[in-house]
N, C-alpha and C positions, 0 to 999 in steps of 0.2 A: 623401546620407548621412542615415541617422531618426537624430531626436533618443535623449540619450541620456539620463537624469537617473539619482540617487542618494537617497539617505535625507539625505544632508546639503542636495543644491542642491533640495530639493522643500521645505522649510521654511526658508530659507536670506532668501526676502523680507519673513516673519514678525518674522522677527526681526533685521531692520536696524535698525528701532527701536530695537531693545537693544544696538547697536552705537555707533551715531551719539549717545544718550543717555551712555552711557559714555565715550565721546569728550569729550561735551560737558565733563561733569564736571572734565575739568582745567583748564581756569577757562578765560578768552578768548583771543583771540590777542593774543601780544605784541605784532603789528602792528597796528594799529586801524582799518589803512585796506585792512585783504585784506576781500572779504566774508564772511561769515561763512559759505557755505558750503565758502569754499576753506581754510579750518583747519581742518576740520574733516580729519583722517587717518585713516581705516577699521582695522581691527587685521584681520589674515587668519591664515592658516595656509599652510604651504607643507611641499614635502618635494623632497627629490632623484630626479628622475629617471633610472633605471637601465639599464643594457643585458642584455642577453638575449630569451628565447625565450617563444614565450606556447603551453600545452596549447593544440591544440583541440578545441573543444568542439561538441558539438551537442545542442541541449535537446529533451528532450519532456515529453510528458503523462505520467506512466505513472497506470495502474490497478491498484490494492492487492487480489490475491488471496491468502487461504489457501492455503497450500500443498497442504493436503488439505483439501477445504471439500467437506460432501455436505449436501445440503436433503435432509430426512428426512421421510416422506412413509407414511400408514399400510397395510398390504399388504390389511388387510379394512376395511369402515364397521361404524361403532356408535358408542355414547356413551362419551365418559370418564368415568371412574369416578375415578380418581385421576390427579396429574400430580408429578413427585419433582424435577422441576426448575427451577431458574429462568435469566433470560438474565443472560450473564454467570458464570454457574457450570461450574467445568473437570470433566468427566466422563472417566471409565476406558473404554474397549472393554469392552461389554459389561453395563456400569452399566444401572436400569432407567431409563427416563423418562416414560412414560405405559404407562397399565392403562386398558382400554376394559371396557364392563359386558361380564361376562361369561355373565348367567343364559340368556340365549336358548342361546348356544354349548353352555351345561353339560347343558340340556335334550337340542337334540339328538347331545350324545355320549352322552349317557344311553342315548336311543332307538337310536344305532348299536349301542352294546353288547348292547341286548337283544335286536338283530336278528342278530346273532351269536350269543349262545347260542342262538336258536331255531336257527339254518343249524345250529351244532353238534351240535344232538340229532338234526335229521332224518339229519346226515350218518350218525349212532350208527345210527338205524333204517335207514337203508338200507344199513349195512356190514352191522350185524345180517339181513336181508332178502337179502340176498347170498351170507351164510354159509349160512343154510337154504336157499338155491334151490341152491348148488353141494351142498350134500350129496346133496340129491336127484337132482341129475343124477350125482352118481358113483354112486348108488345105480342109475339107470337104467342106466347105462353096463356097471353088474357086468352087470344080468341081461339087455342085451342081448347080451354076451361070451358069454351062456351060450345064449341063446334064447328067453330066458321072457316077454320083452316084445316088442310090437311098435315097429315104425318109427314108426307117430304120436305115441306115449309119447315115444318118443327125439328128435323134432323138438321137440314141446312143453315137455318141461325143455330143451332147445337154447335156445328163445326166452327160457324165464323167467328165464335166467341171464344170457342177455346184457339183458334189460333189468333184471336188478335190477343188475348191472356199470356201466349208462349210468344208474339212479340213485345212485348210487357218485358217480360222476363228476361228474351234475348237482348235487350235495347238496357234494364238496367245491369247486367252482365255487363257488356259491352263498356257501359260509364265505369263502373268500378274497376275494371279494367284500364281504364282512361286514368284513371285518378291515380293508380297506382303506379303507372307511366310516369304520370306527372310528378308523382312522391319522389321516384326512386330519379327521377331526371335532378329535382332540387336537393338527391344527396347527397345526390355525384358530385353537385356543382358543389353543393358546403364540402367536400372533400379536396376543394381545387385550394381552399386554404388550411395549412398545417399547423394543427394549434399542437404546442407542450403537452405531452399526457400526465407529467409530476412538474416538480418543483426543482429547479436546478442550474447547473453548469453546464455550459453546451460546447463540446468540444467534436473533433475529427470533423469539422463543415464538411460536406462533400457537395455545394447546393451552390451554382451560380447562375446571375441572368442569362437567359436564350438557353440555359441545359437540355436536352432531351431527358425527361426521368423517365423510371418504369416502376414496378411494384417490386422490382428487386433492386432497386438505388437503394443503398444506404446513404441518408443527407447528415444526419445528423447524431452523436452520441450523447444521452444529456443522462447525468448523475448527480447526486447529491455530496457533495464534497465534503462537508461538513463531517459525515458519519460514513465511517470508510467500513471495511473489512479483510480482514488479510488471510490467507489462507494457506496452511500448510497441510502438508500429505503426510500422513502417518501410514508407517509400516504397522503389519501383524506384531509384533513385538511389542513395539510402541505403545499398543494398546493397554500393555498390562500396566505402563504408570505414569501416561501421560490421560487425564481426567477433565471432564469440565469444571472451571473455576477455578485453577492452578495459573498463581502467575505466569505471566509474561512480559518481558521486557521485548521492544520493537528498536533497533539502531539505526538510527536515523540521521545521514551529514547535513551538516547545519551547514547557513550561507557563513561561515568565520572556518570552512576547513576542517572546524572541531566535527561531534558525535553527539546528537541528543539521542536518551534516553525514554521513549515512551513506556509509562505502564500500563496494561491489562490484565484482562484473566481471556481463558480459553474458553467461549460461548457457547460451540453448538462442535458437534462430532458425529460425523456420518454413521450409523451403525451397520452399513453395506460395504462391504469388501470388493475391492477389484477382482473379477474372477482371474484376472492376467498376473496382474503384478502385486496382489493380495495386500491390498494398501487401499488406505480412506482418505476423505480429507477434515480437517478440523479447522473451525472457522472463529477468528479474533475480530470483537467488532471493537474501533479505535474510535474517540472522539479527535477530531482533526481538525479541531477550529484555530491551529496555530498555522496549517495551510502547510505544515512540511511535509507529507503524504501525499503523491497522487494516482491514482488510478493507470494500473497497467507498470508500477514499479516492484521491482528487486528487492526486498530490505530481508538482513537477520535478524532471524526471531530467537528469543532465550526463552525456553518454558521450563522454568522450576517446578519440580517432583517432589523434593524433601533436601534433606540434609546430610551432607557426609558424617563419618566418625569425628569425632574428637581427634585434632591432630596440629602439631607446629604450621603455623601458616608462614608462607614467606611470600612478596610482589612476584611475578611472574616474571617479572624486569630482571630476577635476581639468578634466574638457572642460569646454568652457561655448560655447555657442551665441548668438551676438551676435545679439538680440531681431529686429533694424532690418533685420541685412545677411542671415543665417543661418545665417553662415561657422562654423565650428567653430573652435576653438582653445585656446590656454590662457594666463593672463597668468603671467609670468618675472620673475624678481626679479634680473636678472643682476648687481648690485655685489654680491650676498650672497656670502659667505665659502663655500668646500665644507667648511672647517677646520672650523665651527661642530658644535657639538652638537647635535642634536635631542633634543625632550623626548620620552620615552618613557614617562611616564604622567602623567596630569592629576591627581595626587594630589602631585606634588612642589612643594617649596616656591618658596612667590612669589619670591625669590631665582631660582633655577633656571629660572624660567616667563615671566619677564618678558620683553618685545617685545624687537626692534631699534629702533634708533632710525628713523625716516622716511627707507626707499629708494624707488629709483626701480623702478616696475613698469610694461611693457609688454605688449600684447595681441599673442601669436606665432600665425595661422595654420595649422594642420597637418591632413596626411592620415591618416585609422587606416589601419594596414597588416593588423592583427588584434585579435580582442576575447575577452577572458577572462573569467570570473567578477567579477573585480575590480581587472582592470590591462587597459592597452590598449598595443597595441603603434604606435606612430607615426613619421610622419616628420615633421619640423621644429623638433624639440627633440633637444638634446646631451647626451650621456649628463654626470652630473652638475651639470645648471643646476636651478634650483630654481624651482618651478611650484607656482602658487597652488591649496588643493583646497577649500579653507572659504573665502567668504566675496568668491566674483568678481562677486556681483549690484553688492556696494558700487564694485569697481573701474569697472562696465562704465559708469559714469555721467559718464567722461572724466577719473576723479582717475590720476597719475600718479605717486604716491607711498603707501605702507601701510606700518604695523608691523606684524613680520612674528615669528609666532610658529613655526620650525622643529618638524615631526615625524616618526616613525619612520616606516616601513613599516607594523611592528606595530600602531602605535597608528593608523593611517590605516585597516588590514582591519578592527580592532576598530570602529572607529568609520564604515565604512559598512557593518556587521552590523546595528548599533544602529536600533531604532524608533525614530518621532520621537519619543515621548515620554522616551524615555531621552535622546535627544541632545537634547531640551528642557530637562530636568534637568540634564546636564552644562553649556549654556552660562550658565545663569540661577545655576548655580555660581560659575561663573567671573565672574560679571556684580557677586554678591556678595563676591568675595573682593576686587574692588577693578580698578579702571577700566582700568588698565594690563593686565590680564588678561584682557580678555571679546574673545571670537573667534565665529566663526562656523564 
């Protein structure tokens, strides 16, 4: 079975010091002839062990994408002339963001246009040139009707008519040809400014004045921040009990040090298999209007499948791994009361907070049956015996007796949330309010 450690038992040998010193302080022992390390009594913490059922859980990696995320990339090369945005700034569909020089462009739409009007005059002259070649030929046509011309007359306006017709044709050719110059000259030029394709946050700038761009510049990454999505890889295994719509919890460090807690459920799941590494991925879409989510982050992901068995639950704060042997277990306070109170906040008065007197503690052996976020489900403990979670490094050193300071539930997840340096603060608290009070 791995080891398993907490935020409390990872700083828990630091500060035995501050335990055994607080100890000390109640003056010596009445007996004169115990040695002085056997008066000495440890202060701990304890809580009741409970029955029921632990989620299961299965952790991953995920990867924080944009919901709509497009790397924005320039459709011609030139210089920037201007840039209207910075990273970090939310843009409209449609908004500009970069202007590339435009003078080359403006030049030749300049010269399309006047390649056009020239195509449009010739087409004039050859419509014109068209018009006088058919009159002639219907001219020719009367006075062959009559007789008066001959057959070579009548071939010869034949021809001039159908080529002034085929330059008709080449001359409008020509123009629409012109025009289309001119189109493609003014789309180039709308392309010299960079508008948003969505709605977003514009981040990675890669876009400054006097730049040389190309059509492989990447300038700009712009996404929707708002509606993220997070993506984990699932194994072929995986597959048989991880499902869409199965919660998920996303952990998330808050600016205070702490851990929030995002909920969702699992959205979409690849049904294609990696031919390599025989793994999908499954995708969590998060609302992230509180901004602690950003694109291109790390975070674990918890996705709940069902429920373990039925089983004694204890904090995870409470195993303890005996150095020498390896054995896992947890020490028990069996003469404690289940009657008693537990303290439910470290802010209540030293009345209310004060120790028991010196019970008897022993090291109980158990198996985990299942593992939770922050309770573990086991066998060898009774549903309501009371199990030490703060402070079993003092026990493991063969004392058989602690003050023992009961806590809730509550105040036990609150308190393996906690940094160390918060739970440093809290005990060096307690260390100052007075010697009867400092725990681990």
């Amino acid at each position: 079975m791995k080891k398993r450690t907490s935020a409390l038992q990872i700083i828990v040998f630091t500060l035995t010091t501050v335990a055994f010193t607080a100890c000390s302080e109640e003056g010596p022992s009445p007996d004169s002839r115990m040695p002085q390390e056997e008066a000495v009594i440890p202060s701990v913490e304890a809580i009741q062990a409970r029955f029921g059922s632990l989620p299961l859980v299965e952790r991953f990696s995920g990867n924080v994408k944009a919901e709509n995320q497009v790397a924005l990339y320039p459709e011609i090369s030139g210089v920037i002339a201007e840039v209207f945005v910075q990273n970090g700034e939310y843009v409209e569909k449609g908004d500009r963001l970069v202007r590339l020089n435009t003078q080359v462009l403006e030049k030749q739409l300049q010269q399309a246009k006047a390649g056009l009007k020239i195509n449009q005059a010739q087409l004039k002259q050859a419509k014109a040139n068209l018009a006088r070649v058919q009159a002639e030929y219907n001219r020719i046509k009367q006075l062959e009707d009559k007789e008066l011309t001959s057959q070579v007359e009548v071939e010869q306006a034949e021809a001039e008519l159908l080529s002034a017709e085929a330059d008709v044709e080449l001359s409008e050719a020509q123009v629409e040809q012109a025009e289309s110059q001119v189109a493609q000259q003014e789309e180039q030029l709308s392309k010299a400014v960079i508008k948003a394709p969505i709605s977003g946050n514009i981040g990675r700038r890669n876009a400054e004045i006097g730049m040389q761009v190309s059509t492989n510049t990447q300038l700009f990454l712009i996404g929707d921040l708002s509606r993220l999505k997070i993506e984990i890889v699932l194994t072929e295994n995986m597959l048989n009990r991880i499902n869409v719509g199965q919660s998920a919890r996303i952990l998330v460090d808050d600016s205070n040090g702490g851990e929030t807690v995002l909920n969702a459920e699992v959205s979409r799941i690849s049904p294609f298999l990696n031919e390599v590494t025989r793994s999908t991925v499954a995708e969590i879409d998060v609302d992230n209007r509180n901004g602690l989510l950003r694109p291109g982050m790390f975070v674990p992901v918890d996705v709940l499948f069902g429920e373990s068995q039925q089983a004694t639950l204890i904090p995870t704060s409470a195993l303890y791994t005996d150095p020498t042997t390896g054995q896992e277990g947890v020490f028990i306070a069996r003469s404690l009361s289940s009657e008693i109170q537990p303290v439910t906040d470290s802010s209540e008065s030293n009345g209310s907070r004060a120790m028991t007197e010196p019970l008897p503690v022993e090291f109980v052996p158990i198996d985990v049956l299942a593992e939770g976020r922050m309770e573990l489900g086991v066998n060898g403990v009774e549903n309501g015996q009371w199990v030490v979670t703060v402070g079993q490094d003092l026990l493991s050193e063969g004392r058989e007796q602690a003050r023992i300071r009961t806590m809730t539930w509550e105040r036990i997840y609150e308190l393996q949330q906690l940094q160390r340096e918060d739970l440093l603060r809290e005990i060096m608290k307690d260390r100052e309010e007075g010697p009867n009070n400092v725990t681990l």
